[in-house]
C-alpha positions in Angstrom: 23.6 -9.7 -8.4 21.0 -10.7 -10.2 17.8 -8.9 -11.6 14.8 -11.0 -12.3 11.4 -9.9 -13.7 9.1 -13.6 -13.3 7.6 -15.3 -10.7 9.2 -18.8 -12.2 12.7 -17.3 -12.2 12.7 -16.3 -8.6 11.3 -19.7 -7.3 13.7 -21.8 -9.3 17.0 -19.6 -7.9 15.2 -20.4 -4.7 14.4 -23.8 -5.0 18.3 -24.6 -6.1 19.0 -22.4 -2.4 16.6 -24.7 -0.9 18.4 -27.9 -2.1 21.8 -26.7 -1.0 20.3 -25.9 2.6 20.3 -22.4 2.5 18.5 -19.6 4.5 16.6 -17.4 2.4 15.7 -13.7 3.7 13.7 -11.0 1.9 13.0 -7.7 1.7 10.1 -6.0 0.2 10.2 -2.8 -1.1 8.5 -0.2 -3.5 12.5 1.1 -4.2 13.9 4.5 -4.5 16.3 3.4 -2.1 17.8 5.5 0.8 19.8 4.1 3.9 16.9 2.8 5.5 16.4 0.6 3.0 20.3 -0.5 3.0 19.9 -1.3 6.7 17.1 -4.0 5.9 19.4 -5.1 3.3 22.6 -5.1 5.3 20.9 -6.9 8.2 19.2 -9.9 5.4 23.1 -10.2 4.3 24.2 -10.6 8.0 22.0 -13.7 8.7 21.1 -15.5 5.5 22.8 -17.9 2.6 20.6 -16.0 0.2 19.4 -12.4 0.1 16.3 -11.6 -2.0 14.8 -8.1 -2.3 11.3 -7.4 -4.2 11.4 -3.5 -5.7 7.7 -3.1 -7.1 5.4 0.0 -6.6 2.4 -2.2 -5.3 -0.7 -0.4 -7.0 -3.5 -1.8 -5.1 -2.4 0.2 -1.6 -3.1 3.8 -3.5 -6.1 5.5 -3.9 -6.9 7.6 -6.5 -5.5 11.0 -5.1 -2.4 9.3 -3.7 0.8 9.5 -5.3 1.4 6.2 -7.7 1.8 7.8 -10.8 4.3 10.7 -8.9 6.0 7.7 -6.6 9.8 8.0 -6.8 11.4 5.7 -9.2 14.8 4.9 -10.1 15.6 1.2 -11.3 18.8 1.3 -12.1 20.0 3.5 -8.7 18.1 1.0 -6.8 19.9 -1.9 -8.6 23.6 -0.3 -7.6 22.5 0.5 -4.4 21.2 -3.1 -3.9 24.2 -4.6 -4.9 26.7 -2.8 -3.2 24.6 -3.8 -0.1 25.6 -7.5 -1.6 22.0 -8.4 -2.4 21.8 -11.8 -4.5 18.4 -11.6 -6.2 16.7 -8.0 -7.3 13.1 -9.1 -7.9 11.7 -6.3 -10.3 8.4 -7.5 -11.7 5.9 -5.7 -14.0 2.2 -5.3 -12.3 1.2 -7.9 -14.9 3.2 -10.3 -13.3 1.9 -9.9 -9.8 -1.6 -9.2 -11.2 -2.0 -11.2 -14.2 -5.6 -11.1 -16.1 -8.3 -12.0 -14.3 -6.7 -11.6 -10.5 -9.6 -11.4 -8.3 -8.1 -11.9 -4.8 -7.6 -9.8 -2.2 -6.8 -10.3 1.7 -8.1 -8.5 4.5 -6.7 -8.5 7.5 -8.9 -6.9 10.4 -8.5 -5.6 13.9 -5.0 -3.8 13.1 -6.1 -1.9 10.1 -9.1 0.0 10.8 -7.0 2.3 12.7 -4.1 5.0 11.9 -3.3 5.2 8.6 -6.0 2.3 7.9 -8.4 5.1 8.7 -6.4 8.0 7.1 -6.1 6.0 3.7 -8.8 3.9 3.5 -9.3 0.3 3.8 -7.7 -0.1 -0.3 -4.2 0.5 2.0 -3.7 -2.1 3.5 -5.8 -4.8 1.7 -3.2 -4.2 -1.0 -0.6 -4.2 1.5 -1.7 -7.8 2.7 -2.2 -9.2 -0.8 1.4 -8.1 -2.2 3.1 -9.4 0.9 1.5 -12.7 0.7 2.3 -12.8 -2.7 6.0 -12.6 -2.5 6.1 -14.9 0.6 4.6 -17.4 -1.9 7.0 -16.7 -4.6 9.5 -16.4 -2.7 9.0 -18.8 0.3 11.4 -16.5 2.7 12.7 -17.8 6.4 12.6 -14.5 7.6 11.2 -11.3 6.3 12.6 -7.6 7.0 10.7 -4.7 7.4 11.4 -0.9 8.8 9.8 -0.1 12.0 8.4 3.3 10.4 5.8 1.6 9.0 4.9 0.4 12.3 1.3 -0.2 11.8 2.1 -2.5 8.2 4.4 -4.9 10.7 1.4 -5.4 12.8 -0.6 -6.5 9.9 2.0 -8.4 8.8 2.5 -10.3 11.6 -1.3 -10.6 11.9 -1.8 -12.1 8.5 1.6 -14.5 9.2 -0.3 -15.7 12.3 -4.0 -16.4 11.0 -2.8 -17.8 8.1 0.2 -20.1 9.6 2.5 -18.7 7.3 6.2 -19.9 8.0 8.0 -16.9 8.0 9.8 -14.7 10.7 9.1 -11.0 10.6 12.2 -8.8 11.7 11.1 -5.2 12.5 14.6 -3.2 11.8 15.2 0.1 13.8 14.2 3.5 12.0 17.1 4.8 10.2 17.2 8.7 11.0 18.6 11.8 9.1 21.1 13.9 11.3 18.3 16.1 12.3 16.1 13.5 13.0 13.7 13.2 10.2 12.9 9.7 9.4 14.7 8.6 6.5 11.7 7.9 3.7 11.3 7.9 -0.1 9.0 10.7 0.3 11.3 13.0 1.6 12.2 13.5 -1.8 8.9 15.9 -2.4 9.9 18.1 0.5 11.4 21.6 -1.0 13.7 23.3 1.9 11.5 24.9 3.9 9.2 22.0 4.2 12.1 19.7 4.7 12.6 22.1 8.1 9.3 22.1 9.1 9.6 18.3 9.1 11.9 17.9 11.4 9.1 18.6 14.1 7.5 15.0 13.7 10.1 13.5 15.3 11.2 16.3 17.7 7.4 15.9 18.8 7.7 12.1 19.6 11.0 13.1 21.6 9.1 15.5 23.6 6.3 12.7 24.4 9.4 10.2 24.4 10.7 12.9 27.8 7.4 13.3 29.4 7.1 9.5 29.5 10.6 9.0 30.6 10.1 11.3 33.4 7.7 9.3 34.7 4.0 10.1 33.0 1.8 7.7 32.2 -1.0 9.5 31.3 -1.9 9.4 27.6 -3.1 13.0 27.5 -0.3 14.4 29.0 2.2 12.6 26.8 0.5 13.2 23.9 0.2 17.2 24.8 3.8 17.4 25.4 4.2 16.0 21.6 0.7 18.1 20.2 2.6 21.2 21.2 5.8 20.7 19.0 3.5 19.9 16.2 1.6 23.3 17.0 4.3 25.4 17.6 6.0 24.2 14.0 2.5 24.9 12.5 2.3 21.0 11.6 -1.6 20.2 11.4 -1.2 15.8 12.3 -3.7 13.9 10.5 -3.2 12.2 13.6 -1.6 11.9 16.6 -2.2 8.8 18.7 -1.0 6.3 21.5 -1.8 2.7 20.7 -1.2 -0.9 22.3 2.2 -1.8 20.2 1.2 -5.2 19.9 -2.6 -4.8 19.2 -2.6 -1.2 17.9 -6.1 -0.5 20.6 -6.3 2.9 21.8 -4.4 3.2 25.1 -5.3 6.0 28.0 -2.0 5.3 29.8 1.4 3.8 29.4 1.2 0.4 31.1 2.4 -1.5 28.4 4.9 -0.8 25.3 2.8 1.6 23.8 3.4 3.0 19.8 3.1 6.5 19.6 2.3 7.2 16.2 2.3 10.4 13.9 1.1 11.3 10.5 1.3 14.6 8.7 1.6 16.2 5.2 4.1 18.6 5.1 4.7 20.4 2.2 3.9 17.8 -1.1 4.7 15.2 1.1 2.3 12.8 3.4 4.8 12.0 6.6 5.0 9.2 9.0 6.7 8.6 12.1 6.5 6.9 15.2 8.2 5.7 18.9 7.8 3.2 21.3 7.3 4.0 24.8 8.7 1.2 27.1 6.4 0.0 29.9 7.6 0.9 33.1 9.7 -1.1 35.0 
């Protein structure tokens, strides 16, 4: 494997892929890698010539109390990890190199942002979520991209900005990688001392209980999300919110006639949670 830092290296390792017929994947990633992240990697190995993966903490999507200066990071774990996963191409840039002087551009993508943790985070989020994303499909000119299905609401956006801007690029949404009691696997976790790691646990068992009330036959949005409100309460998790949305357009749904997302975020101890399901439509 190697490690590159500039935008010229990646393109010309790339470009000779390119030449030689290759399929290129990517994944993007802020690192401190867990097995999550090895799944993207595992399933970019599985169907590609070439296997690129971006580790940079992307400044632009924090705000000024968010957690970039406290943001896990571990270079050299993340490279071993990478490699044992049999990644070809570490891209580790500096923010120089993906903001240079003068960089003045920024991409909004609207109608799946407003919302969720577009709302919670402020519209900085996922401006510089769109931005960095864009910029690494350009450096890297990817045939498909790989994200994790936690960050449900940055796959819409994704897919929004690869649609209005005929980017061509195919966005794989890889299953949430869970720990054995259920907590979704994140770089976060890390901030969570023992008794908030416990208390965790109730995001997901709260989505299970919504997950049951659907498959039981509900489709009433209030009741489902009252079975999940419950958990939450009962684990003395306050959600900073707790809602069902289209899962292709992310609107506010009153009922499960369509997939639906139901979607969950929370701080927990020093840590800011997500989570999230999909509820199948109804046969």
């Amino acid at each position: 494997m190697r490690i590159l830092r500039t935008v010229p290296e990646v393109r010309a390792v790339v470009e000779n892929a390119r030449r030689a017929g290759q399929r290129v994947g990517l994944v993007p990633t802020m690192g401190a890698f867990h097995d999550g992240h090895a799944s993207l990697m595992q399933q970019a190995r599985r169907q590609n010539d070439l296997v690129v993966v971006s580790l940079f903490v992307n400044p632009t999507q924090f705000g000024a109390n968010e957690d970039l200066s406290s943001y896990p990071r571990n270079e050299q774990d993340d490279a071993a990890r990478a490699e044992q996963e049999g990644v070809d191409i570490l891209f580790a840039p500096d923010a120089a190199e993906i903001y240079p002087d003068g960089f003045g551009t920024s991409i909004h993508v609207s109608g799946v942002t407003e919302m969720l943790d577009g709302a919670a985070r402020g519209p900085h989020h996922f401006h510089g979520v769109a931005t960095v994303v864009a910029k690494l499909f350009g450096i890297v000119r990817p045939d498909v991209a790989y994200f994790g299905q936690k960050d449900a609401q940055q796959i819409a956006v994704v897919r929004r900005l690869v649609r209005d801007l005929d980017l061509d690029v195919r966005i794989e949404a890889c299953p949430i990688v869970r720990e054995a009691d259920g907590l979704a696997m994140s770089s976060r976790n890390v901030y969570l001392d023992p008794a908030a790691r416990a208390q965790a646990t109730a995001l997901n068992r709260a989505l299970d209980a919504a997950a049951a009330q659907h498959e039981s036959g509900e489709s009433d949005g209030d009741s489902i999300l009252s079975a999940a409100r419950d958990v939450l309460d009962a684990a003395g998790v306050t959600p900073e919110y707790l809602e069902l949305r289209d899962a292709l357009t992310l609107q506010t749904v009153t009922s499960v006639e369509d997939d639906a997302l139901l979607a969950v975020a929370a701080r927990v101890g020093a840590a800011r949670l997500i989570d999230n399901h999909i509820l199948k439509r109804s046969a």
